[in-house]
C-alpha positions in Angstrom: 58.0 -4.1 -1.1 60.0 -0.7 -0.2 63.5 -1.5 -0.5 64.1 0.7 2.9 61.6 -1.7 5.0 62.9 -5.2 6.0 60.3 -8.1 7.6 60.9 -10.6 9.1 58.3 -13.0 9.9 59.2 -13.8 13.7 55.8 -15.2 15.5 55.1 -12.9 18.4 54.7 -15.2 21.4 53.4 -14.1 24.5 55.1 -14.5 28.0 52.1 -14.3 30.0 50.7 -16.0 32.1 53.3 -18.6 32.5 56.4 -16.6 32.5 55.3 -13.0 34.1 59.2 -12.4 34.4 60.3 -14.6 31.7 61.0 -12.0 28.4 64.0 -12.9 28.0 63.7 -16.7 27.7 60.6 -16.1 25.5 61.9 -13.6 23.3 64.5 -16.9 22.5 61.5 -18.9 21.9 60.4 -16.4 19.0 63.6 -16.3 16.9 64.2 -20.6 17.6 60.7 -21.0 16.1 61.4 -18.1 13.4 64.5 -20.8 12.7 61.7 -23.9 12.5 62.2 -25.2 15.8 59.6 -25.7 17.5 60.3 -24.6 20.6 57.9 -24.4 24.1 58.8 -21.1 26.0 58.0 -22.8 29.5 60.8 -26.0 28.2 63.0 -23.6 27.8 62.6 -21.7 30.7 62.8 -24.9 33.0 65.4 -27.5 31.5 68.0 -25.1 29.1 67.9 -21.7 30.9 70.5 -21.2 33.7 69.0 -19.9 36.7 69.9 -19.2 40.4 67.3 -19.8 42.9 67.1 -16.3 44.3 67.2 -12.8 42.9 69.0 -11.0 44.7 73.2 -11.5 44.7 73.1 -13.4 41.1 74.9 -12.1 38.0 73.0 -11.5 35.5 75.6 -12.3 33.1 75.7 -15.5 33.6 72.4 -16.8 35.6 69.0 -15.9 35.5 67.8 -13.9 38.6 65.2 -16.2 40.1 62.6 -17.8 38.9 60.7 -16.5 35.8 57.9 -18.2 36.3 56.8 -15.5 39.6 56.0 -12.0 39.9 55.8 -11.7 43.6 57.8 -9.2 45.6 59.4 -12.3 47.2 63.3 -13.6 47.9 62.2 -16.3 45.3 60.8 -14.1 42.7 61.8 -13.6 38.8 63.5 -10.6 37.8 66.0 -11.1 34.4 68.9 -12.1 33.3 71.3 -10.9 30.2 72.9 -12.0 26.9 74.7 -14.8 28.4 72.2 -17.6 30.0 70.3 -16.6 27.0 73.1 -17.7 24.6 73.9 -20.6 26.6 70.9 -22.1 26.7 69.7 -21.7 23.1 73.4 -23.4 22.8 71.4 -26.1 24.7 68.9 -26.7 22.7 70.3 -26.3 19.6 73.5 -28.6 20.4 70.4 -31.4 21.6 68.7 -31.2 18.4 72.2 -31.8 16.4 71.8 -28.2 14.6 74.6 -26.3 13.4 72.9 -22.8 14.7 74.3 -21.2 17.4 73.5 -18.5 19.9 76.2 -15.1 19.7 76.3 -12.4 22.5 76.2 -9.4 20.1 76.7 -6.8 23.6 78.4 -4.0 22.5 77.2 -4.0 19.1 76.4 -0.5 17.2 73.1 0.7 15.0 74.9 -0.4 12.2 75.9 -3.7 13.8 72.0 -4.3 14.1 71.1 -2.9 10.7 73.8 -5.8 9.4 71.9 -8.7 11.3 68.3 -7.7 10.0 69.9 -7.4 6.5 71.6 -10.9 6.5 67.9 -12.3 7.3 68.2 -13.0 11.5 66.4 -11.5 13.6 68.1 -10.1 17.2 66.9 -9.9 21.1 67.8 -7.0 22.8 67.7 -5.7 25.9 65.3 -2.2 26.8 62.7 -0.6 28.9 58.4 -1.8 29.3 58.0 1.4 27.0 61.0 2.8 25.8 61.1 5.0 28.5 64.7 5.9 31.0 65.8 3.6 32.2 65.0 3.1 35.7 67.1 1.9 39.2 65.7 -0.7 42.0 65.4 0.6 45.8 67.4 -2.3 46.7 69.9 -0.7 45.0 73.2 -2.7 44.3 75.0 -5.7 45.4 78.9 -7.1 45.0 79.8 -9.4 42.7 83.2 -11.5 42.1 85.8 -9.5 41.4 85.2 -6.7 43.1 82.4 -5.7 40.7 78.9 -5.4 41.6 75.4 -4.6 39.8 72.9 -1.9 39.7 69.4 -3.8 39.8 67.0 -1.8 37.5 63.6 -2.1 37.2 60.7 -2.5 34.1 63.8 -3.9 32.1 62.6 -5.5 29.4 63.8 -8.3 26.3 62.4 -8.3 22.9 62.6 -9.2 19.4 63.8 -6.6 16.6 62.2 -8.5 13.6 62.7 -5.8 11.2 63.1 -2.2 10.2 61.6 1.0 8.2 63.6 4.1 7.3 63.2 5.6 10.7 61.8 2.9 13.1 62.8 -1.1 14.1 59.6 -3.6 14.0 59.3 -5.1 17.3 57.8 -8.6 18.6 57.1 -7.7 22.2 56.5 -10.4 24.3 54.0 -8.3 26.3 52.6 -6.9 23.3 53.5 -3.1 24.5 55.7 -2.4 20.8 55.2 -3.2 17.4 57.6 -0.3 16.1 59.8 2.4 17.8 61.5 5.1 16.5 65.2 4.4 15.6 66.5 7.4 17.7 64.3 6.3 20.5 65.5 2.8 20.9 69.3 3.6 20.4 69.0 5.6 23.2 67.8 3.0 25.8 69.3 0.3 23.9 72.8 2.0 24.9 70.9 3.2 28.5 70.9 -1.1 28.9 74.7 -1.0 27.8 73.8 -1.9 23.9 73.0 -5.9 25.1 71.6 -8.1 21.8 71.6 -11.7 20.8 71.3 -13.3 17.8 71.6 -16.8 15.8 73.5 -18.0 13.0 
């Protein structure tokens, strides 16, 4: 094989129908069974992933936004969540089964950060756009937080796998089966639009 191109054999698993909002918790289930776990997408969704029961007004930091199980324009639909419910509930199911793997929030990290993970054999979720395209902002706009923060809601945000790399692109499994490989330059850029947000386990 090409020294330049790294593969990792991460089963693409689809989100739909069950989870039309959940990429994020299924994007988990592809590394954990990558690791030999064999992990249900919908378990994980309903018994290890921390979730608020509405949408709108949660932090995405720490609690899924709703209920990725529904697509409806609704005060009880799914919308997404960030590194950290993601970490803590792979910590879930990993502390259950008595493994020594656990979850990392690698937010922040750089190309190179990334580049390290794929060469040390683990694949990472990230955080981007349906198609790579801008990023793009919700009508409903924004709402406060504790702390005096608040969030931006976007919309067609969108969790993956990176399973892998070429010379000039990253190998994608896409739980809605949109990627398979996108240009390097290409995903930096709305990888940092999403502020750089990746996960991975060791």
């Amino acid at each position: 094989m090409n020294e330049n191109i790294i593969y990792l054999p991460v089963p693409q698993i689809l989100q739909n129908p069950e989870l039309p909002n959940g990429c994020e918790i299924t994007s988990l289930c592809e590394i954990l069974n990558f690791l030999g776990f064999p992990a249900d997408k919908c378990d994980l969704a309903d018994h290890y992933l921390p979730r608020s029961e509405k949408w709108y007004g949660t932090d995405p930091d720490l609690l899924y936004m709703g209920n990725p199980h529904l697509d409806d324009a609704s005060p009880e639909t799914g919308y997404y969540c960030f590194a950290g419910p993601i970490v803590t509930a792979a910590d879930r199911y990993l502390s259950e089964r008595g493994s020594s793997f656990r979850a990392h929030d690698l937010t922040g990290a750089s190309q190179e950060d990334l580049e390290h993970q794929l060469k040390a054999g683990r694949p990472f979720i990230f955080w981007a756009s349906l198609h790579f395209d801008d990023i793009q902002y919700d009508e409903c706009g924004s709402y406060p937080l504790p702390g005096g923060r608040s969030h931006r809601v976007f919309r067609q945000l969108h969790c993956m796998v990176c399973r892998g790399e070429t010379e000039k692109e990253f190998l994608i499994a896409d739980p809605l089966d949109f990627n398979t490989a996108v240009p390097k330059e290409q995903f930096m850029k709305i990888y940092r639009q999403l502020g750089s947000r990746a996960a991975a386990i060791w």
